[in-house]
C-alpha positions in Angstrom: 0.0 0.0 0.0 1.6 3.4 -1.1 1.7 5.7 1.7 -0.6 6.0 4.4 -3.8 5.7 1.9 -5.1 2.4 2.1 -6.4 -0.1 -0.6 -10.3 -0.2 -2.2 -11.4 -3.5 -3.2 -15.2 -4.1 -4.9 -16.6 -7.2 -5.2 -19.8 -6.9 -8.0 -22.3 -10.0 -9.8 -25.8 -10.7 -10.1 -27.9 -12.6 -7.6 -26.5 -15.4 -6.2 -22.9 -15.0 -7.6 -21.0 -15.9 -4.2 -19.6 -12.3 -4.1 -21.1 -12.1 -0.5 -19.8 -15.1 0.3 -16.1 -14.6 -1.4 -16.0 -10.7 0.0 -15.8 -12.1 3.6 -13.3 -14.9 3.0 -11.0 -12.6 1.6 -11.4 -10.5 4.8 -10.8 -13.2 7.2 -7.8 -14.6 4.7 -6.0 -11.2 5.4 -7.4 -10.6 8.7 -5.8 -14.3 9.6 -1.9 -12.6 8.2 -2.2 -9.8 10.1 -3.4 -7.2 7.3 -5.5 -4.0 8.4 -8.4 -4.3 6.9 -12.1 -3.3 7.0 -15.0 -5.3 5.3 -17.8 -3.2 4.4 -21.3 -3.7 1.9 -23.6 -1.9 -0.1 -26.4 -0.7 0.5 -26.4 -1.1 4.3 -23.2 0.1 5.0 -23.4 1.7 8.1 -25.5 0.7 11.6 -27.6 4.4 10.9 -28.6 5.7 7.8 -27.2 3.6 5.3 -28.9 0.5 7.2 -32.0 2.1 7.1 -31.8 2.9 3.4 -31.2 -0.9 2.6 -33.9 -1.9 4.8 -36.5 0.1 2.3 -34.6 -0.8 -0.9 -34.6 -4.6 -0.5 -38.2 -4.7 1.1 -40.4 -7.2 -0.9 -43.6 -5.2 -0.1 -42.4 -2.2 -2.2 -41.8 -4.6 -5.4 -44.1 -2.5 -8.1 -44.7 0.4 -6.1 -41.7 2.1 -5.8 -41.1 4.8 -8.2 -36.9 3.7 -10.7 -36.5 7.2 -10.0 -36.7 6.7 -5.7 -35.0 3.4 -6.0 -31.9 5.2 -8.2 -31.6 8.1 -5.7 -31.9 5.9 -2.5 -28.7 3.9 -3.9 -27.1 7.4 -4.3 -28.0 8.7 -0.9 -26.9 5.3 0.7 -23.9 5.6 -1.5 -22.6 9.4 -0.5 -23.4 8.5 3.0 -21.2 5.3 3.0 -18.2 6.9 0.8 -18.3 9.7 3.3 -18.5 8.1 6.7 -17.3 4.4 6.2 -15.0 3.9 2.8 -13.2 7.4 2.6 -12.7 7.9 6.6 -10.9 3.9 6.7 -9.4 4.3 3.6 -7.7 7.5 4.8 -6.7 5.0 7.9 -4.8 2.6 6.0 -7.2 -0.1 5.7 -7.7 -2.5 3.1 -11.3 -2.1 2.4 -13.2 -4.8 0.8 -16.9 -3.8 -0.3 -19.6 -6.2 -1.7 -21.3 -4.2 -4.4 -20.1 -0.8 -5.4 -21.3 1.8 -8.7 -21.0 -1.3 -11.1 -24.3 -2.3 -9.2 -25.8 0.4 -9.8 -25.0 0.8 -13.3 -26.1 -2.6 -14.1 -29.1 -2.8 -12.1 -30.6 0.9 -12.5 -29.0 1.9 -16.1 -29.2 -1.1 -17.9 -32.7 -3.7 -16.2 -34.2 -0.2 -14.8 -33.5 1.8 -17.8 -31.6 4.8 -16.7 -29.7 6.7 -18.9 -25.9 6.5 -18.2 -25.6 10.2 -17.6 -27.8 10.4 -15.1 -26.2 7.6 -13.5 -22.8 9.1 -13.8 -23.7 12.7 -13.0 -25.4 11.3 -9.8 -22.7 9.2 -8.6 -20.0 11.0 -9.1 -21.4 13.6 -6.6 -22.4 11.2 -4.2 -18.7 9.5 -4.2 -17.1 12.7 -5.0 -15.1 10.9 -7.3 -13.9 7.8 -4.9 -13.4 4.7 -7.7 -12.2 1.1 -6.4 -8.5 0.5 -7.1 -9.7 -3.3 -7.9 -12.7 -5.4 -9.2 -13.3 -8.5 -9.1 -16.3 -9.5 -11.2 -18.2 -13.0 -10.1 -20.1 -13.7 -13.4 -23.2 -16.2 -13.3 -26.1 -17.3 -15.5 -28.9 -15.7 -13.9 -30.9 -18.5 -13.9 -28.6 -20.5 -12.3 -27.7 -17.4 -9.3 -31.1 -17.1 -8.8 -32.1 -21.1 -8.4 -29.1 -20.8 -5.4 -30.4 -18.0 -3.4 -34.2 -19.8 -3.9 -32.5 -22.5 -2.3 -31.2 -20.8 0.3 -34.5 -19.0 1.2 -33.2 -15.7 0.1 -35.7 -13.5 -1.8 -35.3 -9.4 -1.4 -37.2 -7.2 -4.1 -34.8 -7.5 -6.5 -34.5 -11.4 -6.3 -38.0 -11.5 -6.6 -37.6 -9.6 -10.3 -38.3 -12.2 -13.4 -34.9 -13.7 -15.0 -35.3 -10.7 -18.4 -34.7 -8.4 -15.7 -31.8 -10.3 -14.1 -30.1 -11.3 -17.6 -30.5 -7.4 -18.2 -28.3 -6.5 -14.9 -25.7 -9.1 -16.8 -25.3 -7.6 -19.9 -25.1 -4.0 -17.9 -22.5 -5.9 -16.3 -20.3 -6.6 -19.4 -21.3 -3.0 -20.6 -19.6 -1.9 -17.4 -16.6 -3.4 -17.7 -16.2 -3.3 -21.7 -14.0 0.2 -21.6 -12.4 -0.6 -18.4 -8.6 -0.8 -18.0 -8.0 -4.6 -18.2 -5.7 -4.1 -15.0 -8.5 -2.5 -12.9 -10.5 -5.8 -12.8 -11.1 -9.7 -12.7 -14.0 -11.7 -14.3 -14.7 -14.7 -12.9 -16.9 -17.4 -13.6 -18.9 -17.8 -10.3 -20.0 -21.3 -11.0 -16.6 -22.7 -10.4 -16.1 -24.5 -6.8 -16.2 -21.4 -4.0 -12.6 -22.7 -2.0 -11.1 -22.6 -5.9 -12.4 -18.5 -6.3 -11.2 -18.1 -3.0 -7.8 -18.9 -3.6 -7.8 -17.5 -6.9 -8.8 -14.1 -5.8 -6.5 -14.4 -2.8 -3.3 -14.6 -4.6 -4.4 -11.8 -7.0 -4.6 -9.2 -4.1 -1.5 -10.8 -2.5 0.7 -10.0 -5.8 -1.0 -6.7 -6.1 0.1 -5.3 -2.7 3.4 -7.0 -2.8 4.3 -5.8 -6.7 3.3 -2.3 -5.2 0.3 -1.8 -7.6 -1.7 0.0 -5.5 
């Protein structure tokens, strides 16, 4: 890590990709070799505001009543209030900070299934981040179909989860539209069907060579 400023890892995929699941195993990895780090989510990143933002973006009983244009802004306003109280200040700190779902989210969810148009996207988030960008991505790619017959599975069904798979193939192709103009050294695509321990190790020798080549 150069300097004092620490490290901004983003973990982004559709439903039931595993990038929960892979965010906190890299955290306790590092945490486990002594690392400083700081594991962190979106929406919901914070016990106040941002937890209470989540709690009204994810809840089923607002599926086809809430207005695109609420849902993009509540992403934004949970989004300055995390970048500004929780990433920036522990970034500042040192830390290695390792966030499940970042911008790409919201570019492939709200621009490309919702329909926004890119410019809104982009004017909005780059005043709620005030320009803060992940030094890394790694990108947990999945057949819809297949992410959303795990989290069924699993009992897990939020308002987005409960969208129809055209919607959830949608967020994949924003996804790919995302990444298409991206520095190839910014980010990892991985296929999210592969065994979890095998992502695991994969993604923990990535950020391993990065911090010791002094990439970031």
């Amino acid at each position: 890590m150069k300097g004092n400023r620490g490290i901004f890892i983003v973990f982004e995929g559709g439903e039931g990709s595993g990038k929960s699941t892979q965010a906190k195993l890299l955290y306790e990895e590092l945490v486990s070799k002594g690392w400083p780090m700081f594991l962190t989510k979106e929406p919901g990143g914070d016990d106040g505001v941002c937890k209470d933002i989540r709690t009204v973006l994810l809840n089923p009983k607002y599926k086809g009543s809430m207005d695109p244009k609420t849902e993009l802004m509540l992403f934004a306003a949970d989004r300055a209030q995390h970048v500004g109280q929780v990433l920036e200040p522990e970034i500042k700190n040192g830390k290695l900070v390792i966030c499940d779902r970042y911008e790409g989210s919201t570019f492939a969810y709200q621009c490309a299934a919702r329909g926004f148009s890119i410019q809104a996207f982009e004017m909005l988030n780059q005043y709620a981040t005030g320009g803060l960008k992940p030094n890394f991505i790694f990108w947990l790619d999945i057949d819809p179909e297949i992410g959303l017959k795990r989290n069924v599975e699993v009992s897990k069904r939020d308002r987005f989860e409960m969208e129809d798979v055209s919607f959830h193939k949608n967020v994949r192709v924003g996804y790919e539209e995302y990444f298409k103009n991206m520095e190839p050294r910014k980010y990892l695509k991985l296929d999210a069907s592969r065994p979890i321990d095998e992502l695991h190790k994969e993604i923990v020798l990535k950020v391993v060579y990065m911090i010791r080549s002094g990439l970031y």
